[in-house]
C-alpha positions as CSV (number, residue, x, y, z in Angstrom):
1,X,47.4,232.5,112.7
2,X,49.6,231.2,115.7
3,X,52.4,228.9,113.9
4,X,55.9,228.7,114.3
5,X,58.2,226.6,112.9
6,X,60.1,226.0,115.9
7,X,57.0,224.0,117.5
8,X,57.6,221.5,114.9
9,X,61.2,221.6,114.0
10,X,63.8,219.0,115.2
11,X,66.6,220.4,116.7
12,X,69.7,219.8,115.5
13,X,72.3,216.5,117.9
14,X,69.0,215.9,119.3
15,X,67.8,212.4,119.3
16,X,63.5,212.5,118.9
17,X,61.2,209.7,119.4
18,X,58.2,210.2,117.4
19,X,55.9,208.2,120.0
20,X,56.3,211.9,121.7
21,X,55.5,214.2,118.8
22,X,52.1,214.6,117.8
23,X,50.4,213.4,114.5
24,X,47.3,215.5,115.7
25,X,47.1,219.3,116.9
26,X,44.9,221.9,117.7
27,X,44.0,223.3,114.2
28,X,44.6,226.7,113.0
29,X,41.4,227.2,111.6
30,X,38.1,226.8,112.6
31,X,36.1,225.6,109.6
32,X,36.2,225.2,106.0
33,X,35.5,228.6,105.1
34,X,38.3,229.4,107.2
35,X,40.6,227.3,106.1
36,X,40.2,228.1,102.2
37,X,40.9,231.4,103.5
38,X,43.7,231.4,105.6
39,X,45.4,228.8,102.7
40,X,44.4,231.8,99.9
41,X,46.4,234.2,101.9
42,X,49.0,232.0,102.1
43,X,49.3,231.1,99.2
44,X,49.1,234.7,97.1
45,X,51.9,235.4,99.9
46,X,54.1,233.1,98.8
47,X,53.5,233.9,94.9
48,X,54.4,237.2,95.9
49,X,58.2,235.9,97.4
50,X,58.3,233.6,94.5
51,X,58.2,236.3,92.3
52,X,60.9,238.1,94.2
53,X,62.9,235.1,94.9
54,X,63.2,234.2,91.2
55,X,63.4,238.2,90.1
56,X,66.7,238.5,92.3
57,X,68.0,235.0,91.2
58,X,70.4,234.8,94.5
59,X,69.0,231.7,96.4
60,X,67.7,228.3,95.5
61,X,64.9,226.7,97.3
62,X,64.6,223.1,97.8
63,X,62.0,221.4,99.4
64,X,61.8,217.5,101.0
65,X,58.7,215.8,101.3
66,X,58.7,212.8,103.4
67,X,56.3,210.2,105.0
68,X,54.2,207.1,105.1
69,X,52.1,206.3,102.5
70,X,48.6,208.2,102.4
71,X,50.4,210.5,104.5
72,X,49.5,213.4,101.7
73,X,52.3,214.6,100.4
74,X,50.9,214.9,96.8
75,X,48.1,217.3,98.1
76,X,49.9,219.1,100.6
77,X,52.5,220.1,97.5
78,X,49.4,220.7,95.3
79,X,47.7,223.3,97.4
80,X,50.4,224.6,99.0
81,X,52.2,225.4,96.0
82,X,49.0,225.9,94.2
83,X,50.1,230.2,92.8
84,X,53.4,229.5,92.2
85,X,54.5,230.3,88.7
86,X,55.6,227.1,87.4
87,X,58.4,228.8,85.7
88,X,60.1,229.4,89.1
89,X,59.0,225.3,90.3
90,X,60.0,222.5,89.3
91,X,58.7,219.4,91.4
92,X,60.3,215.6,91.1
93,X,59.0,212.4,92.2
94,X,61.6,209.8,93.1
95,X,60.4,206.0,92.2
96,X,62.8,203.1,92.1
97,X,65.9,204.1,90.8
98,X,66.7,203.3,87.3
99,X,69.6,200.9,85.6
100,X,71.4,204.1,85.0
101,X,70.9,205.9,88.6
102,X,72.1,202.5,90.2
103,X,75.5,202.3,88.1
104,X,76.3,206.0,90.1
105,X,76.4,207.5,93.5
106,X,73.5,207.3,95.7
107,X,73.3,210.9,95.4
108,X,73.6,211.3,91.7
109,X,70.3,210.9,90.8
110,X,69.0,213.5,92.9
111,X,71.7,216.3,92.8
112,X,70.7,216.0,88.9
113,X,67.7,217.5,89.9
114,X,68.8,220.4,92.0
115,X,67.1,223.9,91.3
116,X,68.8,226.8,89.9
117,X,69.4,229.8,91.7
118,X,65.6,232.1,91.7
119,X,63.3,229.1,91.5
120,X,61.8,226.5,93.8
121,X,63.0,222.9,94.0
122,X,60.5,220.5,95.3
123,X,61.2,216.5,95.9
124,X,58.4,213.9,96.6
125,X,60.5,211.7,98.6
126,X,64.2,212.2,97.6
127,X,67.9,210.7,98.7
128,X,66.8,210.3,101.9
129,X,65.1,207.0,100.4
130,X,68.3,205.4,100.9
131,X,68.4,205.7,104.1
132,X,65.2,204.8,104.6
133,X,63.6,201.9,102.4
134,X,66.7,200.8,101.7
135,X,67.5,200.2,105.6
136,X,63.9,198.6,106.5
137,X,64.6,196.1,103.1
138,X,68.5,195.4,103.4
139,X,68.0,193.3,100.4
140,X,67.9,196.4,98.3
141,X,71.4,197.6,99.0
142,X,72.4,194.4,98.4
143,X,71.4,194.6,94.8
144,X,72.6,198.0,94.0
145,X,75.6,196.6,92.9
146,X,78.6,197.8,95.7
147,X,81.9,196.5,96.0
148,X,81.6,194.2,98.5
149,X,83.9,195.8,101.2
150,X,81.4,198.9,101.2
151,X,78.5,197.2,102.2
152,X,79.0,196.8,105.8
153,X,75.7,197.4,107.7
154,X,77.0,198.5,111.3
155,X,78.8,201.9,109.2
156,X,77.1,202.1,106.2
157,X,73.9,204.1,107.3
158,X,75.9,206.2,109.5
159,X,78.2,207.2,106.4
160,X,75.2,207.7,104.2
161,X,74.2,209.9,106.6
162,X,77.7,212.0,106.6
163,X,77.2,212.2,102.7
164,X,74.0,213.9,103.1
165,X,74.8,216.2,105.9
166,X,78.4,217.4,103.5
167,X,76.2,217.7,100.7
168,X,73.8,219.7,102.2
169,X,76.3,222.0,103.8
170,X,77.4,222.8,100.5
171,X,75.1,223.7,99.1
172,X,74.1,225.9,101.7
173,X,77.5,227.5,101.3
174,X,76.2,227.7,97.5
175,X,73.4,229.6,98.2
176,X,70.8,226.7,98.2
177,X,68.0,227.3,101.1
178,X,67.0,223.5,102.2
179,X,63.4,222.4,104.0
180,X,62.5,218.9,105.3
181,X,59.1,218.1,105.7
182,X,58.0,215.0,107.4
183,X,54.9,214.0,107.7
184,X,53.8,212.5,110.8
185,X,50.5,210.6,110.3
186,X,49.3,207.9,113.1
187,X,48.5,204.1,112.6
188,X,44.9,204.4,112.2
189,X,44.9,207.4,110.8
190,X,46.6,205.6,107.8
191,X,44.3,202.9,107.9
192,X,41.7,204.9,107.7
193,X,42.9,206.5,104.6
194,X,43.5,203.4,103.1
195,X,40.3,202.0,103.8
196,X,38.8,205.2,101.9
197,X,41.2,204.7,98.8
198,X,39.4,201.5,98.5
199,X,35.9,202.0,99.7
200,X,35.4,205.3,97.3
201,X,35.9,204.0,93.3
202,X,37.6,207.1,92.2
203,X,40.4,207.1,94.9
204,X,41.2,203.0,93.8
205,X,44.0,204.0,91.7
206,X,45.9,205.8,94.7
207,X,46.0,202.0,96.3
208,X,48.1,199.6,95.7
209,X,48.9,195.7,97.2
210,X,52.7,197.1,97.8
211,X,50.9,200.1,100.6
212,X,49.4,197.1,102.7
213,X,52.1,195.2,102.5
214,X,54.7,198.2,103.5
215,X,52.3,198.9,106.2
216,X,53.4,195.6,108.1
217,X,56.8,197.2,108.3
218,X,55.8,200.2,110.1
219,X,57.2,200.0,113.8
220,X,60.5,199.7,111.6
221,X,59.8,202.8,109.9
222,X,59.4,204.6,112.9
223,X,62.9,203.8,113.7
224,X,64.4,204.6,110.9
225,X,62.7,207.7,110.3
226,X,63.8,208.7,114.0
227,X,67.3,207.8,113.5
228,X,67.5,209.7,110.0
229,X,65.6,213.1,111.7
230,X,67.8,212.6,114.9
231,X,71.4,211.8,112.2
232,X,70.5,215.1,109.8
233,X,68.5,217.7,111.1
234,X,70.6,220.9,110.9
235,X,70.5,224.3,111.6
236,X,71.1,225.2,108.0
237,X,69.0,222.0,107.0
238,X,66.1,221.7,109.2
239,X,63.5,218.8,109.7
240,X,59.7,219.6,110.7
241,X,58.1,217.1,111.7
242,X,54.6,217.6,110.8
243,X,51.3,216.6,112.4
244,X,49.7,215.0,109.3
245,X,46.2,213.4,110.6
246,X,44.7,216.5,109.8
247,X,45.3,217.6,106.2
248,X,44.3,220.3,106.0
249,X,45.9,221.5,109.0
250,X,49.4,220.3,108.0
251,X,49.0,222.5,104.8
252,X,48.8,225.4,106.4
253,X,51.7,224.4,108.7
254,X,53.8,224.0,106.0
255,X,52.9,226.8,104.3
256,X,53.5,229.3,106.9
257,X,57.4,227.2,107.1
258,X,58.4,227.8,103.7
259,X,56.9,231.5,103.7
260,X,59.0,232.4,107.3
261,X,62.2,230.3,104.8
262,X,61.6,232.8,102.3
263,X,61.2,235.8,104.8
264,X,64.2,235.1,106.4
265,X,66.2,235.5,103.2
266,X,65.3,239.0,103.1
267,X,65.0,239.4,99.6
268,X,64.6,242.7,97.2
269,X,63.8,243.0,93.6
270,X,67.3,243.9,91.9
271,X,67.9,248.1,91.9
272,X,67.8,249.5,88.5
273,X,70.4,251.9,87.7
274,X,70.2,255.7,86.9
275,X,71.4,254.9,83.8
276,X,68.7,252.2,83.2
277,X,66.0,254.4,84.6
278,X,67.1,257.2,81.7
279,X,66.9,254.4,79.5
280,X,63.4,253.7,80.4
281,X,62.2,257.2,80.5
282,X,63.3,257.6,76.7
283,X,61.5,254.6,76.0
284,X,57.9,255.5,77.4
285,X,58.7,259.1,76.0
286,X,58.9,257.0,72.7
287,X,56.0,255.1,73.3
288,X,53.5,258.2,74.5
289,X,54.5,260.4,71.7
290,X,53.9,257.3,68.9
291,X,51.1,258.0,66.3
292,X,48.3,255.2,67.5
293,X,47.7,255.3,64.0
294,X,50.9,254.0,63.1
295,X,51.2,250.4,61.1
């Protein structure tokens, strides 16, 4: 399989228009028996690293997952992550925020949910929110309650922006490996989705008035998503920017990004001392030379 993540990654200082980046590539496989393959592999490759990754507890993973709605994030973090033990993952799903979460930091809520060093962290949608949403709907920040003095829209976004960047350069310098997906899905493809979730009874709870209504906004998300990629794509924090039309293409995209992630961490299960390994010897010697009949 010919993927590499640089094809899709935004480099960092560069300012991207996403009118020029695909939502729609050549796929990777040529058929549906193909794909279930290629995914299998992938997949029982990366529980493989997960089980090294959480055995020598040096690293934390986190994963972003951005995009318009329908743009399948859900599924793409469902069969992607499909073999991973769910002792090493832990996956969150930031809605509105809560009373509490608005009486902190805009960061708060999601630093909270940070993964520990030897598992996987995965966020549907995350912090970035408030640089997103909350910039297309001004009204929002408005009501989260700043003194008034902070909420100054020519500088606010910009320093939102610096917050996320020094957070995620520390944790970096903490050990934490970071992965931003976006998910670049077309127009039409979108409304063709849509049109699905309604036409097809049990997809009618996935659709909601709020997604057509959202929708109208969607030149403006274009720009905000293009100023956000363009403000904190890094080399220690990258963005890929996904072609998402194709589901089942983007999967596999992805999954060959997080499995070149773990690669490049060049992990190792820990070494067992000599005294350990005489430890163990005793122990089996124990165990062969037991009576079976033993209670």
């Amino acid at each position: 399989m010919n993927i590499t993540g640089k094809d899709f990654r935004v480099p960092e200082g560069e300012n991207i228009n996403l009118g020029k980046w695909p939502t729609r590539v050549e796929p990777v496989y040529s058929s549906k028996k193909e794909y279930r393959k290629l995914l299998e592999k992938q997949v029982e490759e990366l529980s493989d690293l997960q089980r090294m990754h959480y055995a020598s507890n040096r690293h934390a993973l986190l994963l972003i997952f951005h995009g318009m709605d329908s743009a399948g994030k859900d599924g793409a973090i469902r069969h992607v992550m499909s073999g991973v033990n769910p002792q090493g993952c832990q996956v969150f799903s930031f809605q509105h925020p809560s009373a509490e979460e608005l009486d902190h930091d805009f960061l708060w809520r999601s630093t909270c949910r940070l993964p520990e060093r030897g598992r996987i962290g995965i966020f549907n949608r995350s912090y970035y929110e408030e640089v997103l949403i909350v910039r297309v709907h001004p009204e929002i920040l408005h009501g989260q309650g700043l003194p008034d003095g902070l909420v100054d829209e020519e500088t606010i976004w910009r320093e939102r922006y610096q917050s996320i960047i020094d957070l995620e350069a520390h944790l970096h310098r903490n050990g934490t490996r970071i992965v931003k997906f976006f998910l670049h899905l077309s127009k039409e493809e979108q409304r063709k989705r849509f049109l699905d979730r309604i036409d097809e009874p049990e997809k009618n709870w996935k659709f909601s008035v709020a997604d057509i209504e959202e929708r109208q906004f969607w030149t403006q998300y274009m720009e905000v998503y293009e100023a956000c990629l363009s403000a904190t794509s890094a080399d220690i924090a990258p963005w890929y920017v996904v072609p998402a039309d194709d589901k089942k293409n983007a999967r596999l995209i992805i999954s060959q990004i997080i499995l070149a992630t773990f690669k490049a961490l060049k992990m190792s299960y820990p070494v067992v001392s000599e005294t350990r390994q005489q430890e163990l010897r005793s122990i089996r010697q124990r165990l062969t030379e037991e009576d079976p009949g033993d209670d």
